[in-house]
Backbone as JSON Lines, residues from 0, in Angstrom:
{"i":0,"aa":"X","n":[-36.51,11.89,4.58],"ca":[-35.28,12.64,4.7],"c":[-35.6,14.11,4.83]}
{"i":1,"aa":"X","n":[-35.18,14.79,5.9],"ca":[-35.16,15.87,5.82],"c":[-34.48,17.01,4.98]}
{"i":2,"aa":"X","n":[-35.13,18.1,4.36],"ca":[-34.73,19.08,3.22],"c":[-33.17,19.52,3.56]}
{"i":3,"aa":"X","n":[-32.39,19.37,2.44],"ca":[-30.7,19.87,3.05],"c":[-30.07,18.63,3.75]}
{"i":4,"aa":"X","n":[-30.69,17.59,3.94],"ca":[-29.77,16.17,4.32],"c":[-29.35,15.31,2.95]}
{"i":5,"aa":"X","n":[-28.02,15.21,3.28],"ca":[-27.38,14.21,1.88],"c":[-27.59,12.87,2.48]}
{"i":6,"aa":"X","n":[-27.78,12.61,0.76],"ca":[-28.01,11.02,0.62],"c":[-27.14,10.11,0.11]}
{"i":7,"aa":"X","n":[-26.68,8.87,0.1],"ca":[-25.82,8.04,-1.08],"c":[-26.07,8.8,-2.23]}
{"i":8,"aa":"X","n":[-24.89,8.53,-2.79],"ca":[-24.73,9.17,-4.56],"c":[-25.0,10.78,-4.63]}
{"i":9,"aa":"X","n":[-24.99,11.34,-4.31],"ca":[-24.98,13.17,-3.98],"c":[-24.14,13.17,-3.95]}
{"i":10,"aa":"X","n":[-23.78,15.07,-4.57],"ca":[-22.09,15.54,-4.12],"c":[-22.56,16.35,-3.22]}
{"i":11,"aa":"X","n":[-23.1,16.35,-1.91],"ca":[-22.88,17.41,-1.31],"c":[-22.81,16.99,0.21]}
{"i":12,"aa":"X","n":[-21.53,15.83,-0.14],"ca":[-20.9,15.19,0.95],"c":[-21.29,14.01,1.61]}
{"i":13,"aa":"X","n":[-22.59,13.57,1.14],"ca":[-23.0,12.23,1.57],"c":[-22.82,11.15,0.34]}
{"i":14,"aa":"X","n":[-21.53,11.35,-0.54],"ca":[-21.65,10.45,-1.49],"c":[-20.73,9.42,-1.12]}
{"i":15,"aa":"X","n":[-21.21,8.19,-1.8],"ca":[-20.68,7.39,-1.63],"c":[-18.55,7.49,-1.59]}
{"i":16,"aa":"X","n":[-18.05,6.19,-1.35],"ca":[-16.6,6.49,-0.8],"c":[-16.12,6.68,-2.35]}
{"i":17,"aa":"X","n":[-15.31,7.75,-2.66],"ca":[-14.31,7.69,-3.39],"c":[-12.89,6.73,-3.12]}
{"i":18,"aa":"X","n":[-12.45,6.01,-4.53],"ca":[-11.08,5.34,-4.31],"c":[-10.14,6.34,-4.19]}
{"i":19,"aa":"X","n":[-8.97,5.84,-3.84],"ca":[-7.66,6.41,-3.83],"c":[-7.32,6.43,-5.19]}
{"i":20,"aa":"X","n":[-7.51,5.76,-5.94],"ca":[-7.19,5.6,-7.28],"c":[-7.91,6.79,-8.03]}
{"i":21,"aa":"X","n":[-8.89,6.96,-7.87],"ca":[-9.57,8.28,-8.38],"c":[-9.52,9.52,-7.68]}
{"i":22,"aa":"X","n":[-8.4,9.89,-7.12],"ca":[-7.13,11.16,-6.55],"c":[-6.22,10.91,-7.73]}
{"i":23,"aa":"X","n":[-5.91,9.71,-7.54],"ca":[-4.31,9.71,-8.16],"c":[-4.09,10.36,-9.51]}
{"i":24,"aa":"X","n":[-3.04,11.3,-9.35],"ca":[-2.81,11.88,-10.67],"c":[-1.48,12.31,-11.17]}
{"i":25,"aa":"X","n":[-1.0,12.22,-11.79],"ca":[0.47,12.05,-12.92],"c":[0.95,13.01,-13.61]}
{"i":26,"aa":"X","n":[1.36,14.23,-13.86],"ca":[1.8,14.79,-14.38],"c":[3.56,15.18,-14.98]}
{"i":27,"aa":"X","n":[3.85,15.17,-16.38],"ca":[5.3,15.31,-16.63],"c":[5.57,16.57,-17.41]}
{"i":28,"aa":"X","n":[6.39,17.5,-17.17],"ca":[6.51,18.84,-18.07],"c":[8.67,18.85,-18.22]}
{"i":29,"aa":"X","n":[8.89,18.99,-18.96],"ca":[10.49,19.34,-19.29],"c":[11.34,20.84,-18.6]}
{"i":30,"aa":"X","n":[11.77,20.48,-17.65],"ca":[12.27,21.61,-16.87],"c":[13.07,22.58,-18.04]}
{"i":31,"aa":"X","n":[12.36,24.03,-18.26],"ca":[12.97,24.95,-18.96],"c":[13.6,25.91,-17.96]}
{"i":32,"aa":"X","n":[14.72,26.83,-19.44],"ca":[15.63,27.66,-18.33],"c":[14.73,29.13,-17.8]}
{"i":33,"aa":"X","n":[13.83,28.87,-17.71],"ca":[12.9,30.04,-17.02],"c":[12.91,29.57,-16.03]}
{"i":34,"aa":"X","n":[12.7,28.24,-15.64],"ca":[12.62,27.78,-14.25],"c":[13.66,27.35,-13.25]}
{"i":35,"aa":"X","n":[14.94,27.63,-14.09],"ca":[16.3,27.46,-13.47],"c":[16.9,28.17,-12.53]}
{"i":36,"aa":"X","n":[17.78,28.38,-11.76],"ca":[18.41,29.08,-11.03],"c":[19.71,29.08,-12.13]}
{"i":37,"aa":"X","n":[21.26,30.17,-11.02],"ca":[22.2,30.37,-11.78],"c":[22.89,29.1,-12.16]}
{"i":38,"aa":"X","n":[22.46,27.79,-11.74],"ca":[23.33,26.79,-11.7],"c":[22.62,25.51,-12.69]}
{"i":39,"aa":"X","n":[21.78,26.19,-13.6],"ca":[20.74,25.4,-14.12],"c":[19.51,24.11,-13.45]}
{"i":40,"aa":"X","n":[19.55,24.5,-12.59],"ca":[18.4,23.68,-11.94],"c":[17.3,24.12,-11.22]}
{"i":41,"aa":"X","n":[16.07,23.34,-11.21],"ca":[14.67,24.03,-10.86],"c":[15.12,25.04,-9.56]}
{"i":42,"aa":"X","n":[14.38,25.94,-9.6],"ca":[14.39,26.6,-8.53],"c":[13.14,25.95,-7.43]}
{"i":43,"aa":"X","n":[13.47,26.13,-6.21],"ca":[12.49,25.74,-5.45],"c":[11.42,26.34,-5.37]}
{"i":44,"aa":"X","n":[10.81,27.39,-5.69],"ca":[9.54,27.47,-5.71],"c":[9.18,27.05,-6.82]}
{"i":45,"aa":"X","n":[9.55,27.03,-8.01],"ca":[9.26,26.74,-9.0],"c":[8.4,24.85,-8.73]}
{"i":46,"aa":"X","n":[9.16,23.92,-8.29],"ca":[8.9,22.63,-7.68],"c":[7.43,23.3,-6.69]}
{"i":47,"aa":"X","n":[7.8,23.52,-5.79],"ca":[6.49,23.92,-4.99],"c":[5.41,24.4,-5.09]}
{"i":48,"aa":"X","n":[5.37,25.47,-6.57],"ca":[4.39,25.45,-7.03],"c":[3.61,24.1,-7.94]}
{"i":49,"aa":"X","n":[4.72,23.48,-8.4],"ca":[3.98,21.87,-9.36],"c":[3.96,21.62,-8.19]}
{"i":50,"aa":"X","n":[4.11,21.44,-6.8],"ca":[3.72,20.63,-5.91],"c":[2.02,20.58,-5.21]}
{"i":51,"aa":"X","n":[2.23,22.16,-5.08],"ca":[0.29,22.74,-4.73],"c":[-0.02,22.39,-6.14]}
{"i":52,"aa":"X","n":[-0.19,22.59,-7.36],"ca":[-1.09,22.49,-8.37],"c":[-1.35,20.46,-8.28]}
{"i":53,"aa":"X","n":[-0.22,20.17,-8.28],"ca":[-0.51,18.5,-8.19],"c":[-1.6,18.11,-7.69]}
{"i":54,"aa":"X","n":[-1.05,18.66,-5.96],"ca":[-2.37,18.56,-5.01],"c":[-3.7,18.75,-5.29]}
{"i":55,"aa":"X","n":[-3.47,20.18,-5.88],"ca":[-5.05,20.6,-6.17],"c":[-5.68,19.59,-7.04]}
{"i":56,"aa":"X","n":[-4.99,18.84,-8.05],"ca":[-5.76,18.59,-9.19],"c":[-6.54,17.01,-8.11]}
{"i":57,"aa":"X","n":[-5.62,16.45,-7.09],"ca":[-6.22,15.36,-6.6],"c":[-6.98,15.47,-5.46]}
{"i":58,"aa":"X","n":[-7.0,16.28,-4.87],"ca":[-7.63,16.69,-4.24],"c":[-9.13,16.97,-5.08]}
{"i":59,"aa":"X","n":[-9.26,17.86,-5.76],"ca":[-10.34,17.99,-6.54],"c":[-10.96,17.08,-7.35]}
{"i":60,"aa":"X","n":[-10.2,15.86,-8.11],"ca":[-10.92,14.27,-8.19],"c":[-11.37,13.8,-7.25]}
{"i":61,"aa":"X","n":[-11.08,13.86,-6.05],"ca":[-11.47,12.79,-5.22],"c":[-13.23,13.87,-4.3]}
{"i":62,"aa":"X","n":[-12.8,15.05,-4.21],"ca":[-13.77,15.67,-3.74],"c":[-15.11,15.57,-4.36]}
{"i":63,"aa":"X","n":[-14.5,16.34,-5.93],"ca":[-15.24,16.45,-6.86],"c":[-16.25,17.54,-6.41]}
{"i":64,"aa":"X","n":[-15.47,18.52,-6.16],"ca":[-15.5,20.34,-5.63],"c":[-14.22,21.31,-5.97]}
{"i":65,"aa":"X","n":[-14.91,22.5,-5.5],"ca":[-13.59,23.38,-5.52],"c":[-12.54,22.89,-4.35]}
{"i":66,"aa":"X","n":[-11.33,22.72,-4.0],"ca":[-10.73,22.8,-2.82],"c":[-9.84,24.32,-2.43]}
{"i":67,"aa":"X","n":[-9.37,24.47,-1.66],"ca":[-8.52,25.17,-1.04],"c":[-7.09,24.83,-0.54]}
{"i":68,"aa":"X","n":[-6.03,25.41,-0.37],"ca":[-4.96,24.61,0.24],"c":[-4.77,25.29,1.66]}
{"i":69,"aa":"X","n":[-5.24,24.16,2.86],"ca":[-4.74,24.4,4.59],"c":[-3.19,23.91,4.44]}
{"i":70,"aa":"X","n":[-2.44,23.52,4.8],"ca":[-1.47,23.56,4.64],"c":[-0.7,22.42,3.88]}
{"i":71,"aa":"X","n":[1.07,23.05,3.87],"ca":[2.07,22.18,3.35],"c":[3.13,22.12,4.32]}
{"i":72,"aa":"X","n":[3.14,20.62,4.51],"ca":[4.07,19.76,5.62],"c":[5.29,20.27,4.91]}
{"i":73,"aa":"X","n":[6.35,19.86,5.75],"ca":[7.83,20.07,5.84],"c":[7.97,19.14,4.2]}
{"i":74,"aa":"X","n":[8.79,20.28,3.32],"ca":[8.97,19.49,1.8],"c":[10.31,19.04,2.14]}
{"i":75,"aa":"X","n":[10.44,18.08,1.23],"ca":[12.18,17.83,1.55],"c":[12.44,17.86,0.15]}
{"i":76,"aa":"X","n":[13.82,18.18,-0.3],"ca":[14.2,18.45,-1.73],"c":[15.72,17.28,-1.57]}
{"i":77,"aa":"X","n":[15.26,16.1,-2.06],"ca":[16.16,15.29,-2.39],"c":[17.11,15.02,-3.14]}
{"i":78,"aa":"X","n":[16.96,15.34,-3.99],"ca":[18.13,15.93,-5.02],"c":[18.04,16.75,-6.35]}
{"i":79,"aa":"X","n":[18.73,17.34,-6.64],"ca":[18.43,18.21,-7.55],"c":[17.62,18.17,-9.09]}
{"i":80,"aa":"X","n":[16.86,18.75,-9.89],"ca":[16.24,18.7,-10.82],"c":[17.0,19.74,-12.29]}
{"i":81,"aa":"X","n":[17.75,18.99,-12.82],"ca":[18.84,19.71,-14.04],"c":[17.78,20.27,-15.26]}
{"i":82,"aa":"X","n":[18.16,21.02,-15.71],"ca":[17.71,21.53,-17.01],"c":[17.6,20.65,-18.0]}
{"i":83,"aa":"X","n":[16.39,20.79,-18.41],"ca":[15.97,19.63,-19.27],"c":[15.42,18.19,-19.11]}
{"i":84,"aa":"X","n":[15.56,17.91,-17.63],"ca":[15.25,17.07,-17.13],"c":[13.54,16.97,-17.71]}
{"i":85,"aa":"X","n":[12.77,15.73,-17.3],"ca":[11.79,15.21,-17.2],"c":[10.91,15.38,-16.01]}
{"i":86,"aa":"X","n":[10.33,16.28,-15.71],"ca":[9.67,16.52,-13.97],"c":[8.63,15.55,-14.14]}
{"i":87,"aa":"X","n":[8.17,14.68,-13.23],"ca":[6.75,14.18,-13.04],"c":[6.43,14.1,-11.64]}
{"i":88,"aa":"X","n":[5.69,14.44,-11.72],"ca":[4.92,14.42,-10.28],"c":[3.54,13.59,-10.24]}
{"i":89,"aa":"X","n":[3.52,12.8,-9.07],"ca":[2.49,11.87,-8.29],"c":[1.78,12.54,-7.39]}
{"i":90,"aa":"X","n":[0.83,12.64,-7.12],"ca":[-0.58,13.13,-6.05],"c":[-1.52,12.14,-6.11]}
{"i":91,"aa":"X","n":[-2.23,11.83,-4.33],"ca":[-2.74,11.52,-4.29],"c":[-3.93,11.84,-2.9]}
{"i":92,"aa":"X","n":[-4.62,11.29,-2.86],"ca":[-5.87,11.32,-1.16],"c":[-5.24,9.97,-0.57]}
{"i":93,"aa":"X","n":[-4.6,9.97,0.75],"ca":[-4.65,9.12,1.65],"c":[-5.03,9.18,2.6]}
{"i":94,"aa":"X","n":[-5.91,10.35,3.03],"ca":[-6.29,9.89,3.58],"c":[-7.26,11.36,3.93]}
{"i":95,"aa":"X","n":[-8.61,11.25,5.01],"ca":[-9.44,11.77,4.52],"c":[-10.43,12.72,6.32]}
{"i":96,"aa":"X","n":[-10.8,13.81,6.17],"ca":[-11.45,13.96,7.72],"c":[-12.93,14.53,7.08]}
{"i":97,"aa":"X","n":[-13.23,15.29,8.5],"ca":[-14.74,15.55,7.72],"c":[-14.88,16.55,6.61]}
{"i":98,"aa":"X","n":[-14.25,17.86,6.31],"ca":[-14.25,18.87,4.98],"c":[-12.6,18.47,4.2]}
{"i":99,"aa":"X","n":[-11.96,18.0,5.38],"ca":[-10.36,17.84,4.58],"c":[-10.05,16.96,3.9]}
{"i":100,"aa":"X","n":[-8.72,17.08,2.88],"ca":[-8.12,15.54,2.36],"c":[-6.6,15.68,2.89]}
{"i":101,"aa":"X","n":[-5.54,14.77,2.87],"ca":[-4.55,14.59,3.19],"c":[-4.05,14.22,1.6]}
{"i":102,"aa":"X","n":[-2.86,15.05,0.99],"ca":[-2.47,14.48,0.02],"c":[-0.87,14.14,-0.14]}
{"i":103,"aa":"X","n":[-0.29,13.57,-0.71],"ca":[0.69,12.66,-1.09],"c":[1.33,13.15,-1.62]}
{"i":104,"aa":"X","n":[2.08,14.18,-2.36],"ca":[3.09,14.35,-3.63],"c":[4.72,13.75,-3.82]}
{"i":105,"aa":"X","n":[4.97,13.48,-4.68],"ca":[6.14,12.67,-4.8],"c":[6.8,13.27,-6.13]}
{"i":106,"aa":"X","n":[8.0,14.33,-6.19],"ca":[8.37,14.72,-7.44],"c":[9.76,13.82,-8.08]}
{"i":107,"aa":"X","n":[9.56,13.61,-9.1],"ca":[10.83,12.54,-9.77],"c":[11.67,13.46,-10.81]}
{"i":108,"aa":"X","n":[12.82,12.84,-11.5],"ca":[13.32,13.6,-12.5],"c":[14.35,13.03,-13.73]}
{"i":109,"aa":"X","n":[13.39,12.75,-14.53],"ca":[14.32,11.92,-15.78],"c":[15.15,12.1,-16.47]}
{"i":110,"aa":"X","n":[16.21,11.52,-16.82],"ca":[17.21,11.97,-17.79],"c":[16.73,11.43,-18.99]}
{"i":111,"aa":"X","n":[16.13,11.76,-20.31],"ca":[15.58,10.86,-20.96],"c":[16.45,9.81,-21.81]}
{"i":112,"aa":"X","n":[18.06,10.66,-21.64],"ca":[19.07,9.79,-22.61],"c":[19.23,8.68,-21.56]}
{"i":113,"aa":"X","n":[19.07,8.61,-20.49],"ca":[19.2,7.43,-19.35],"c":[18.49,6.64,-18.86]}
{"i":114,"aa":"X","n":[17.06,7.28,-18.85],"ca":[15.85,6.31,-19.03],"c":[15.5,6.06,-17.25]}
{"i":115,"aa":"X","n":[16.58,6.91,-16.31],"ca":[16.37,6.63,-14.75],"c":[15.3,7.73,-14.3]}
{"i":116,"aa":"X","n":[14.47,7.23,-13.36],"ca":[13.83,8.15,-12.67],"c":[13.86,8.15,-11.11]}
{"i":117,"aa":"X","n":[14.56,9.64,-10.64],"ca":[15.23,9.25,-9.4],"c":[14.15,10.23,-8.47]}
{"i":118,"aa":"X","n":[13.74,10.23,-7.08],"ca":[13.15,10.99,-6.47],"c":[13.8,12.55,-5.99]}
{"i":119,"aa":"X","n":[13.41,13.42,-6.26],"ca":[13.54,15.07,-6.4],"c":[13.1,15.7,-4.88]}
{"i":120,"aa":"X","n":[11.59,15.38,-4.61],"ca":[11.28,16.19,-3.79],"c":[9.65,15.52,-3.27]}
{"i":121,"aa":"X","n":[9.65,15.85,-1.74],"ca":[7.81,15.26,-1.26],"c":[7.4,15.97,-0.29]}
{"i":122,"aa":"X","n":[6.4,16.2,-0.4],"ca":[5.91,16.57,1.13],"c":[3.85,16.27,1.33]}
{"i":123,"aa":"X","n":[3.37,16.06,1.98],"ca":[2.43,15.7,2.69],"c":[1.62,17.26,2.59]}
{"i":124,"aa":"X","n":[0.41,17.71,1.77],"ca":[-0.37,18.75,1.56],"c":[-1.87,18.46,2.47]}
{"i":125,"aa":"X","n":[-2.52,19.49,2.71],"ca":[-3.86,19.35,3.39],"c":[-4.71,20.39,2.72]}
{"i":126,"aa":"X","n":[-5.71,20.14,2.07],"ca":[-6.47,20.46,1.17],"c":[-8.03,20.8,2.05]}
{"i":127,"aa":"X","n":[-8.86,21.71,1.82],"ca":[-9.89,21.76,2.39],"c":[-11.55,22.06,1.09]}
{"i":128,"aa":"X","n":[-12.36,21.38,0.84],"ca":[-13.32,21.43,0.19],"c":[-14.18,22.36,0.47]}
{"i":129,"aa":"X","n":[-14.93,23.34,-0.5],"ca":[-15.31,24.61,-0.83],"c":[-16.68,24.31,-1.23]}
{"i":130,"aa":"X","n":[-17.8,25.02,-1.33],"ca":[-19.16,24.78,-2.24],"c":[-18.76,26.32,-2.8]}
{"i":131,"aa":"X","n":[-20.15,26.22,-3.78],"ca":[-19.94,27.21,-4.6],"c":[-20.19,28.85,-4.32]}
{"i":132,"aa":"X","n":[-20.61,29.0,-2.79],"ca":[-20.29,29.75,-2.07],"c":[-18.95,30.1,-1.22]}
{"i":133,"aa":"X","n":[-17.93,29.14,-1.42],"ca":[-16.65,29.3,-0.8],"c":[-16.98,29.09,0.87]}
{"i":134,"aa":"X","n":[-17.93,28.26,0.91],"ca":[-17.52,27.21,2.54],"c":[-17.66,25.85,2.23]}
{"i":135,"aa":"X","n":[-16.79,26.13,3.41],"ca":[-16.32,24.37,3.63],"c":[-17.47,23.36,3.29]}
{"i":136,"aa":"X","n":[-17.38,22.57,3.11],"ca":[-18.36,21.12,2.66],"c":[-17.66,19.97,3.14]}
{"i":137,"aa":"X","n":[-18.5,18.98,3.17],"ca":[-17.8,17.73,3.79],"c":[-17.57,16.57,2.34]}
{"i":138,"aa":"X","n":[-16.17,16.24,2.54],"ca":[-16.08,15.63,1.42],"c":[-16.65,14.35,1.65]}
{"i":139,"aa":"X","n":[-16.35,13.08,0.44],"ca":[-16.92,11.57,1.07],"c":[-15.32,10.52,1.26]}
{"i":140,"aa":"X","n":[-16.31,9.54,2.01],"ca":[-15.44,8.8,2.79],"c":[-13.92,8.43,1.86]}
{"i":141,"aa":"X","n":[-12.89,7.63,2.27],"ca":[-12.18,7.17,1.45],"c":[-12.1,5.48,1.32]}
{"i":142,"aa":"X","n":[-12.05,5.38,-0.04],"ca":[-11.91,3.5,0.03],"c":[-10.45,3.02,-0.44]}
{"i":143,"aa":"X","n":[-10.24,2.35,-0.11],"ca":[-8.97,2.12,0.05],"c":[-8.87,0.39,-0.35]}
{"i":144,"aa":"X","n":[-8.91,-0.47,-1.93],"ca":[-9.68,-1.42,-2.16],"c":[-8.37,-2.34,-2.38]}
{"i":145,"aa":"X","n":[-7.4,-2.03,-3.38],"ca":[-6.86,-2.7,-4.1],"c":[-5.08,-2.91,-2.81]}
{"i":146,"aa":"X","n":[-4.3,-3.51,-3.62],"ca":[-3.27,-3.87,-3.04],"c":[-2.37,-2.46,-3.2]}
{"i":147,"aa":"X","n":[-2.36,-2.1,-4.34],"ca":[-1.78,-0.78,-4.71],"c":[-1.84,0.6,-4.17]}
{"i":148,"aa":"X","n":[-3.27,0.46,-3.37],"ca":[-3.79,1.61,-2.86],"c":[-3.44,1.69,-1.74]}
{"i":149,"aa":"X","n":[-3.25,0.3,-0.6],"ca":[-3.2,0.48,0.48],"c":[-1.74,0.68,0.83]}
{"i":150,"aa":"X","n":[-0.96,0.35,-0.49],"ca":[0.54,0.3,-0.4],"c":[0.86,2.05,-0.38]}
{"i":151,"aa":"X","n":[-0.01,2.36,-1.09],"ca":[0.57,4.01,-1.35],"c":[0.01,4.58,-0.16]}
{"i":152,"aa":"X","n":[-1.08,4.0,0.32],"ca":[-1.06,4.61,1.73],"c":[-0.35,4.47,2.63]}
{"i":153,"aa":"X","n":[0.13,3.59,2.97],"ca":[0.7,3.09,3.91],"c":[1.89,3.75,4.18]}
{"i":154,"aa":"X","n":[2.76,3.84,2.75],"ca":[3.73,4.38,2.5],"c":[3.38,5.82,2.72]}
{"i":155,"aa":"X","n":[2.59,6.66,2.14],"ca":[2.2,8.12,2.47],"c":[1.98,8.33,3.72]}
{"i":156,"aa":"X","n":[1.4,7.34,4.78],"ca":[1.56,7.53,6.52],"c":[2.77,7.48,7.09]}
{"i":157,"aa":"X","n":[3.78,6.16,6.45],"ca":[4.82,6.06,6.76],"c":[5.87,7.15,6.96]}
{"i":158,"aa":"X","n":[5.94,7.8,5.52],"ca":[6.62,9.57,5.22],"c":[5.94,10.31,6.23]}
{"i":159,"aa":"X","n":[5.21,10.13,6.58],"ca":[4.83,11.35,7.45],"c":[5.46,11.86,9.01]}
């Protein structure tokens, strides 16, 4: 092997495939009135920022590097997020190029006296992998194994 060529099991882009499942990541925080508008509900950047941090965090499992954010697809804000509500947000990698990831976000919003969790807000992020010099690197492949995984993909191409 030549000096500076990656091999299986290395992080410096020749590692073996990461799952989709090891992106996926979950987060829930209680919408406070700092984050409200005059009408008590999230403000939209407020959502958009949990939307890039989501990303980042799955993006960065699945890399297992620094990333960057290339862009954010058209968000759609489905219905509103009330004060006090339950925010959780879903991220994931579906899908994958040579330095980039494609990620997934899906924001929900609970009433906890109701126990419903209804969809808020999504949009489709593009993430780009960093070394510790701040260039690009090539991330590794994606595997895509279980029934669950290919469903959330499928569905994350579908939205698109």
């Amino acid at each position: 092997m030549v000096s500076g060529e990656a091999s299986a099991g290395t992080d410096d882009g020749g590692a073996e495939a990461v799952s989709l499942a090891a992106s996926y990541t979950e987060t829930s925080e209680v919408l406070m009135p700092d984050a409200t508008n005059n009408l008590g509900r999230a403000l939209g950047g407020w959502v958009l920022e949990r939307m890039d941090v989501g990303g980042v965090i799955a993006a960065r499992r699945f890399a297992r590097s620094q990333v960057v954010t290339a862009s954010i697809d058209r968000v759609d804000f489905h219905a509103p997020i009330d004060l006090g509500d339950v925010v959780v947000l879903a991220a994931y990698v579906y899908d994958v190029g040579e330095t980039s990831m494609r990620v997934r976000v899906d924001v929900h919003a609970e009433r906890p006296s109701e126990g419903v969790r209804r969809e808020t807000a999504s949009s489709h992020l593009t993430f780009v992998a960093i070394d510790e010099d701040e260039q690009v690197r090539p991330v590794p492949e994606l595997a895509v194994e279980t029934k669950r995984e290919r469903d959330l993909r499928r569905c994350a191409r579908e939205a698109e």
